[in-house]
N, C-alpha and C positions, 0 to 999 in steps of 0.2 A: 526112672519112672516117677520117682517122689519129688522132685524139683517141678516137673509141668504143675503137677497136683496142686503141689504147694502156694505156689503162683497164682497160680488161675483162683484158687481160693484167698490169696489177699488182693488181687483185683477185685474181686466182689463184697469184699471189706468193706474196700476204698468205696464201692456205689453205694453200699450202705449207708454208710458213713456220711452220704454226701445227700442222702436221700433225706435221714435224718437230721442233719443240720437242716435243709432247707423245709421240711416238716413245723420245727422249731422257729423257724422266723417266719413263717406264715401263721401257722399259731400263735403268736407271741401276744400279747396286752395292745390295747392303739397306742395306749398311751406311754409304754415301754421305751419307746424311740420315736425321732422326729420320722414324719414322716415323708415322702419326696414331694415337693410343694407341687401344688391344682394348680393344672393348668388355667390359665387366666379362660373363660370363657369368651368366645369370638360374639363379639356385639352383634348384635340381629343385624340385617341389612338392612339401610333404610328402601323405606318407600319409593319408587320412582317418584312419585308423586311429590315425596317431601323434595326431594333433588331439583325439581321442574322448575324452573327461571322462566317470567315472563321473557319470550324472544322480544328483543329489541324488533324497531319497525325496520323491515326489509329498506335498503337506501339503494337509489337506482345506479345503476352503473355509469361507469361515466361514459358519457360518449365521446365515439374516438373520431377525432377530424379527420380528414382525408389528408394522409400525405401530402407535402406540398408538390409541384411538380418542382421538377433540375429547372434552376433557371429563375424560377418564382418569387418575384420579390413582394410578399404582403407588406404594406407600409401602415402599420396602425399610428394612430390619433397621435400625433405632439412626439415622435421616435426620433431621439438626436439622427441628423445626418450621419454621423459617423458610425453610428452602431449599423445603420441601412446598408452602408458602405462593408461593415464585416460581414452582416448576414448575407448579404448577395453572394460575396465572395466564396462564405463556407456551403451557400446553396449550391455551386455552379456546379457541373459535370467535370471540372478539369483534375487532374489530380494532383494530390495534396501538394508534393513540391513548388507546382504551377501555383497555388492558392498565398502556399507562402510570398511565393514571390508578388503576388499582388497584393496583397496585403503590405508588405514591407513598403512597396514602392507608394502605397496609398499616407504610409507613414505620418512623410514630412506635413501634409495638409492637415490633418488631424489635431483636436486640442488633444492635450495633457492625457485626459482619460482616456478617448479613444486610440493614443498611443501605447499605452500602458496597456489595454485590451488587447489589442493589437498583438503585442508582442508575446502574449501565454499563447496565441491560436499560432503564431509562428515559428514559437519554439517548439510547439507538439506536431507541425505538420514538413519543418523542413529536414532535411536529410543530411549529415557530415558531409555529404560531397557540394553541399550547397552555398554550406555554412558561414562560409568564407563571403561570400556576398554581403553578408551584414554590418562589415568592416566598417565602409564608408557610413552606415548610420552609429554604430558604436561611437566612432572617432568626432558625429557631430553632437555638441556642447547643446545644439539648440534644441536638441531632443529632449525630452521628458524625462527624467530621473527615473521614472519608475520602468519606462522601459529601457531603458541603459541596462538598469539591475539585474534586469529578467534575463534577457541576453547576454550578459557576460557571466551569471553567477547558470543561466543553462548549458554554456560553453564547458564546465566542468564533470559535466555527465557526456563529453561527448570526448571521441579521441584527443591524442595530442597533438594532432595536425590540425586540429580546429581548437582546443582552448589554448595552446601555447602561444598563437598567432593574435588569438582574440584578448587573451592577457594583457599582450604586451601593446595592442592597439592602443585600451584604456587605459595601463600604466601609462604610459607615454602620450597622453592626451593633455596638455591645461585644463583643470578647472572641469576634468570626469567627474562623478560624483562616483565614481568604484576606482578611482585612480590609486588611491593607497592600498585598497584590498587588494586588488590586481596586483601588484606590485610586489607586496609582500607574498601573494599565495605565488607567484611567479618563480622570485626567490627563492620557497618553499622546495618548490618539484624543480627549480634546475640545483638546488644545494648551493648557491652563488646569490651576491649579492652586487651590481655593478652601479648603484649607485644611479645618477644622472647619466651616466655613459649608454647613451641608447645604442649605440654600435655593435660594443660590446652586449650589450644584450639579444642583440639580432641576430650577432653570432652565436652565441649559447643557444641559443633557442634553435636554428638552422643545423649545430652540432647537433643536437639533444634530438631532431625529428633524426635528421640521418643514421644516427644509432638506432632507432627506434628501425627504419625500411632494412637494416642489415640482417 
């Protein structure tokens, strides 16, 4: 029975004890120890008022023209021919493959720029199964450099049934202006180099799809 006693009596020591220390540091001097730093006071709110910004003057919307109609060709003041020639094309109803191909075939009569134009609306609307038709303009010299570029260097985002073919067009082209790049990126993806021997590279490339359909 003297152990519970006892016990239970230095538990209440212990709250004594604990009572009075914290007696002691509430009582204590201010100046006795630092004490936990003021909270910074939270700055007044401003004023709506002071916040208020002259609103800028309301600006009218823009007005929205009326869709053209399919078909519709607006011809504004001094528009090269050739650009009339795209816009028609991209206004028609046909679909995009069809577009390409007119476009392509509108090509050859086109200057420089319009060719060059020409060829980013071609590369973004023809199809891998198409691709192959752009051969015979690849392979002509009389074309514009800048669309030469577009079509052989978009031929590399497309399978290898369309840029290995289209590679080896403008490798094997005189006087391509992507004849070296072709050539070497050719090289590149068959791991072979043949040189002038275009045979041989007709065959590597014929190997290299046919592995590919297996």
């Amino acid at each position: 029975m003297n152990k519970p006693f006892t016990f239970k009596r230095f538990v209440m020591a212990l709250a004594l004890l604990a009572l009075a220390l914290a007696g002691w540091y509430l009582g204590r001097p201010e100046g006795s120890a630092p004490l936990a730093q003021p909270v910074a006071e939270k700055p007044a709110a401003l004023e709506p008022a002071s916040l208020a910004l002259t609103p800028a003057a309301p600006t009218a919307s823009p007005v929205q023209e009326p869709a053209a109609k399919p078909g519709a060709l607006p011809v504004p003041e001094g528009l090269p021919l050739w650009e009339r020639k795209i816009d028609e094309a991209l206004r028609s109803t046909a679909e995009p493959p069809a577009i390409a191909q007119l476009l392509l075939q509108q090509v050859p009569a086109m200057p420089g720029e319009g060719q060059a134009a020409s060829a980013r609306h071609i590369a973004n609307l023809i199809p891998d199964s198409d691709y192959l038709t752009v051969l015979p303009y690849v392979q002509n010299t009389r074309l514009d450099p800048g669309f030469q570029e577009v079509m052989v260097a978009e031929s590399l985002n497309r399978s290898d049934a369309v840029k290995l073919p289209v590679l080896l067009a403008a490798a094997r082209t005189p006087q391509h202006p992507m004849a070296e790049i072709a050539k070497s990126t050719l090289a590149f993806l068959l791991d072979a180099d043949h040189g002038a021997d275009w045979g041989k590279w007709e065959s590597a490339v014929k190997q290299s799809l046919e592995k590919t359909q297996q």
